[in-house]
C-alpha positions in Angstrom: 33.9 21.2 -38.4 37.1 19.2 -38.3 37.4 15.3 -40.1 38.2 13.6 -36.6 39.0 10.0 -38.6 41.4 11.9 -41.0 43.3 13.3 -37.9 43.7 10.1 -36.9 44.5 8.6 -40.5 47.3 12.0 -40.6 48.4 11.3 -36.6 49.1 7.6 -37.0 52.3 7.8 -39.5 53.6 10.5 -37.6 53.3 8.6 -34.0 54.9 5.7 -36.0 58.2 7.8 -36.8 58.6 9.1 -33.3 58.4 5.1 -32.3 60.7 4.2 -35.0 63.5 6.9 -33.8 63.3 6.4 -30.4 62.4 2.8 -29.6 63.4 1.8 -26.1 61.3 5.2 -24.8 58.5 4.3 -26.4 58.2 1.0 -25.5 57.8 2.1 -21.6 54.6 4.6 -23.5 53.5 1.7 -24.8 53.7 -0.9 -21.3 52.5 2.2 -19.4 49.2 2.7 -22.1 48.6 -1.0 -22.1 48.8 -1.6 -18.6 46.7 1.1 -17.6 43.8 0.1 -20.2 43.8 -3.4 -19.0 40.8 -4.2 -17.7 40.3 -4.7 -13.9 37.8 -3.6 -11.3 37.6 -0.7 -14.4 36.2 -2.3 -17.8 38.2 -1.0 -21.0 35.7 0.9 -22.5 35.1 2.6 -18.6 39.2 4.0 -19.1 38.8 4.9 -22.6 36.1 7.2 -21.5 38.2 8.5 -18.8 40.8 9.0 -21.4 38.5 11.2 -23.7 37.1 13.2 -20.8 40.9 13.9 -20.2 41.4 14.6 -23.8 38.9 17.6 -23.7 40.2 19.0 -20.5 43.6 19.1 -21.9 42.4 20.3 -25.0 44.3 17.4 -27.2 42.8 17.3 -31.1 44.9 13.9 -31.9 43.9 12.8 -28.0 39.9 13.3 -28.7 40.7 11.3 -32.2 42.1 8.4 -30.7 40.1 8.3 -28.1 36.7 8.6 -29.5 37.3 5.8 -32.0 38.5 3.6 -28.7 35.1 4.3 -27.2 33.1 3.5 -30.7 35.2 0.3 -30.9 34.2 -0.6 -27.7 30.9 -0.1 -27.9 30.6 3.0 -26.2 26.9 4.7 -26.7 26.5 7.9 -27.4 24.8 8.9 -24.1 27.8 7.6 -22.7 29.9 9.8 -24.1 27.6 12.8 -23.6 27.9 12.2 -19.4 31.7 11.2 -20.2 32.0 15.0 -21.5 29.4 16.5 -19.3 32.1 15.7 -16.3 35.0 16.7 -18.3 33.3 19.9 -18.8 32.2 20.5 -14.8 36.1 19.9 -14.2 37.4 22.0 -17.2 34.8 24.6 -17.3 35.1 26.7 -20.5 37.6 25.4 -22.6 36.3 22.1 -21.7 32.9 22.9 -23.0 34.4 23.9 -26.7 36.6 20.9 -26.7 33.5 18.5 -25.2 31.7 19.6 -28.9 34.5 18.7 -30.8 34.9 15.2 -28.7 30.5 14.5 -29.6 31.6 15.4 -32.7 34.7 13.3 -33.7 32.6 10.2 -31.9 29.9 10.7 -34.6 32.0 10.7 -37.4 33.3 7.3 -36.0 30.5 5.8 -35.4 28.9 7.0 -38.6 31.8 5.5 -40.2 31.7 2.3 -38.3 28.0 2.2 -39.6 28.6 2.6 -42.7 31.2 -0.3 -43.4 
């Protein structure tokens, strides 16, 4: 079982030194994230699941991290997530259904967390 909220807690410092040592690229990351999580005729919370379906497929432990706590913070249920993953694991077949675990799980430690204070 892996502690989804402390690979985000170990990611984030990292992310920050590769923004620090190369600025002016990761500014353009930053627009292209922003712009594409803005809502429009998709809600925010509609994207981040998109983005955590695409985190299985691609099979991205920091990616699931992220993205899970997105969902929680948005309000994301947890039936939403399950038929989030569900699709992700009809377009990634295998892999995608041992990654889709990991994604229910690291979306239960966050919202465990978030429920807890």
């Amino acid at each position: 079982m892996k502690d989804w909220p402390k690979i985000a807690a170990e990611m984030s410092p990292l992310l920050r030194e590769v923004r620090n040592g190369a600025p002016e690229s990761l500014k353009g990351f930053s627009a292209m994230a922003s712009g594409a999580l803005a809502a429009g005729k998709l809600d925010t919370k509609t994207k981040e699941l998109i983005a955590l379906a695409i985190s299985v497929t691609v099979r991205c432990d920091p990616c699931i991290a992220f993205h899970a706590k997105s969902a929680v913070d948005l309000g994301a249920t947890r039936d939403e997530v399950m038929e989030t993953i569900a699709t992700a694991i009809y377009m990634g077949a295998g892999p995608a259904f041992m990654y889709a675990a990991q994604a229910i799980e690291a979306y239960d430690q966050f919202a465990a967390k978030k429920a807890g204070g």
